[in-house]
Structures are given as structure tokens and as C-alpha cells.
C-alpha positions in Angstrom: -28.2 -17.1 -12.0 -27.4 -14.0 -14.0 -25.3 -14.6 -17.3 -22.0 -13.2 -15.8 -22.2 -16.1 -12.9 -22.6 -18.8 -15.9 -19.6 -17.3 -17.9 -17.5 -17.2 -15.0 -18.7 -20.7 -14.3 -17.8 -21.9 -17.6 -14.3 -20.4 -17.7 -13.8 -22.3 -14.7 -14.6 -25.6 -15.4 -13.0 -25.1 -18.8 -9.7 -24.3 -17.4 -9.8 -26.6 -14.7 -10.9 -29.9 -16.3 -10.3 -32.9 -15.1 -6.5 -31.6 -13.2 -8.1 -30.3 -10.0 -10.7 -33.3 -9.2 -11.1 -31.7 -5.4 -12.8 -28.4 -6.8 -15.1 -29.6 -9.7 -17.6 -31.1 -7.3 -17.4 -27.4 -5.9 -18.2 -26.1 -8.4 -21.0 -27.9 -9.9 -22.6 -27.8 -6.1 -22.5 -23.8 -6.1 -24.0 -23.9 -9.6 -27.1 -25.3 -8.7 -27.6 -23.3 -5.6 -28.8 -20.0 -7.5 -29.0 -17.7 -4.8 -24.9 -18.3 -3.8 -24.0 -16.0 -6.6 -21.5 -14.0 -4.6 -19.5 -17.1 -3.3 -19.5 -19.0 -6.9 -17.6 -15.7 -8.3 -15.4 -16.8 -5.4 -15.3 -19.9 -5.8 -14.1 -19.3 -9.2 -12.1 -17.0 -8.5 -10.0 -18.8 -6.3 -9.4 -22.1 -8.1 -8.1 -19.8 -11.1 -5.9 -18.2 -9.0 -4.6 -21.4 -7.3 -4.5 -22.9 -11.1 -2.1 -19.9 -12.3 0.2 -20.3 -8.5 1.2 -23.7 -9.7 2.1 -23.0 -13.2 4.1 -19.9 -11.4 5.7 -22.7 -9.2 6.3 -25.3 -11.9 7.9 -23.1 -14.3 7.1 -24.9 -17.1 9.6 -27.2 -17.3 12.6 -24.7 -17.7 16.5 -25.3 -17.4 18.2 -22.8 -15.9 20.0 -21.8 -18.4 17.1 -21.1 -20.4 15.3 -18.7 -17.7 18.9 -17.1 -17.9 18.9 -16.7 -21.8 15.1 -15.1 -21.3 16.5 -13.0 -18.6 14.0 -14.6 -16.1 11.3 -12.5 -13.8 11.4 -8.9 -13.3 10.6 -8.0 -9.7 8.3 -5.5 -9.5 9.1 -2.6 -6.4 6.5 -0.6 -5.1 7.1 2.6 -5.0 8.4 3.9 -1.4 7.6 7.6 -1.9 4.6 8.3 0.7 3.7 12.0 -1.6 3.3 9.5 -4.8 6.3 10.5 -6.6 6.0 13.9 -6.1 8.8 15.9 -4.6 6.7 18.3 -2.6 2.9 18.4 -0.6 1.1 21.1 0.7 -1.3 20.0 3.6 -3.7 20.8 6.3 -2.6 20.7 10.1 -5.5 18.2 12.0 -3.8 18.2 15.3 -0.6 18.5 17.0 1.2 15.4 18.2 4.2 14.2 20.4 5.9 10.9 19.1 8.7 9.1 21.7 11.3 7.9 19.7 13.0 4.2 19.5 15.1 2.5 22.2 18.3 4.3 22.8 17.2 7.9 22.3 14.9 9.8 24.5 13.8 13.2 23.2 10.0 13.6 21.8 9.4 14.4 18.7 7.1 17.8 17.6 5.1 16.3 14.9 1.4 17.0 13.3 -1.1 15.3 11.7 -1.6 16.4 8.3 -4.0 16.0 5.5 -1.9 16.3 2.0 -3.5 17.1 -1.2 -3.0 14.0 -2.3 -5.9 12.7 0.1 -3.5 10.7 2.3 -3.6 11.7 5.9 -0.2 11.3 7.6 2.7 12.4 10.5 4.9 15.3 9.9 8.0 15.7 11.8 8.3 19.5 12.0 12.4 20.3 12.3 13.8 22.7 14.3 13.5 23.9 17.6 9.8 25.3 18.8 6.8 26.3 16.3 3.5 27.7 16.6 1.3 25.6 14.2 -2.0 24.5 15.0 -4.9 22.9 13.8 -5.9 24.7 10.2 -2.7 25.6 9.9 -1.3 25.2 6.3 1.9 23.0 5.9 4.7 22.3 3.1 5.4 19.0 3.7 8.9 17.0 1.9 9.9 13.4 1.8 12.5 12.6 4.9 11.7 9.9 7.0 13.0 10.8 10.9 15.1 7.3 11.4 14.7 6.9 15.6 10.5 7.6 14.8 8.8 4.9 13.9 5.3 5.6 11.0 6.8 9.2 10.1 8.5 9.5 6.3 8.0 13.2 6.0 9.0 16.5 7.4 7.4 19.7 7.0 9.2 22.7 5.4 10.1 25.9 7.6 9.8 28.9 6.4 6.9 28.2 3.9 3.1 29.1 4.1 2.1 29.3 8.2 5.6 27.5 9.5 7.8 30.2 10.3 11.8 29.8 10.3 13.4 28.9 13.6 13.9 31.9 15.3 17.8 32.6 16.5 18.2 33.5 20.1 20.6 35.8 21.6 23.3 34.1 23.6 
């Protein structure tokens, strides 16, 4: 058992102790089976992390009025931009796509597949009324989720790089 096992190990049973008597035996089981290194990291692993749920659950004994005073738990949001913040994306056209949108409308949705230069591959709605992309077609891409299509949270920009601006026809 390499050292990192035995520290890990040790960590374990120290912060455990005698409160969790269900997991000690555990614990001293997968210690003397050498070759289960993987699943003793895991092991320890996840009576830590139900150690720290209850002291998340008991709240160590506070009032409410003192979590008020210490203003409590901040709530962490992810963040909801799909281009990572930024305001723009320029990608690569994989394919062309038709989406169907939700229940009470009817009319498909143009979209692509794109690969941003963030890494992310994702669906494009492309606005407007006919285009020509196709695959290796380069793309602006915005953040603007299309609300009746369900997966797509950008659009793509007309008018820059190989997306053309809708083209007005003569009544």
C-alpha cells in the first residue's frame, strides 16, 4: 500500500473516530487488503464526505438569529452563459440541422451544429429567412436562446464572416 493510501487512511479514521461505528470496520477491512487501493481512496473519500453533509445538516447548533447576524450561506449560481462569459464566439459549421419546435408552434427551425473556439460543440439557430451555410462554413455565433426550441441558447450573427444578410425580395 503506497504512502498516499496510508495518509488518506489515517485522516480517515482520525476524523471519524469512534462517531460513525458502521464505517470503521470498513475501513480497517480495506486496509489490510493491499491490492484494493483504488476503492480505500473511496472508501475514504466517501465517509468524509458524509462526515462534512451532517455537520452541513446540523448547523452547529445555531439560532436563527445568529445565522441572521452572520448573514447565513451564500448560494453559489452557475454561470448560465453557454460562450463562458464572453459576449461573442466565432465557430466552425459541422452540419446543417432542422429542429421542430415545442407544442403549440409548428414551424422548423434552420439551425447548425457548430464548433466554437471555446471547444464546446453546440446548436445555432441561424435568424432570418433562408441561408446558404454549409459544413466548413465559418459562423459568429451570440448568446440568445430561441424560447419554443428546446437545447439551443445561441444564434448566429448575419452578415458576419460566411453568413450573408437576409436578402430583401421585391414585392
Amino acid at each position: 500500500m503506497n504512502i498516499l493510501a496510508r495518509s488518506i487512511v489515517g485522516v480517515a479514521r482520525s476524523c471519524l473516530g469512534n462517531s460513525i461505528e458502521g464505517t470503521r470496520p470498513h475501513l480497517t477491512r480495506l486496509c489490510m487488503n493491499p491490492g484494493s487501493q483504488g476503492s480505500l481512496v473511496n472508501a475514504a473519500r466517501s465517509c468524509l464526505g458524509n462526515l462534512f453533509q451532517g455537520f452541513e445538516q446540523i448547523r452547529l447548533g445555531s439560532t436563527l438569529s445568529q445565522l441572521h447576524r452572520k448573514k447565513g450561506y451564500k448560494k453559489f449560481r452557475k454561470n448560465k452563459n453557454p460562450l463562458d462569459g464572453k459576449p461573442f464566439a466565432k465557430g466552425i459549421v459541422l452540419k446543417t440541422v432542422i429542429r421542430k419546435p415545442k407544442k403549440p408552434n409548428s414551424a422548423n427551425r434552420k439551425c447548425v451544429v457548430v464548433r466554437l473556439s471555446t471547444g464546446k460543440e453546440m446548436t445555432a439557430y441561424i435568424p432570418g429567412i433562408g441561408h446558404n451555410l454549409q459544413e466548413h462554413n465559418v459562423v459568429l455565433c451570440r448568446v440568445g436562446r430561441v424560447q419554443d426550441t428546446p437545447g439551443i441558447k445561441i444564434k448566429c450573427v448575419r452578415g458576419k464572416y460566411d453568413l450573408p444578410h437576409v436578402i430583401k425580395k421585391p414585392q
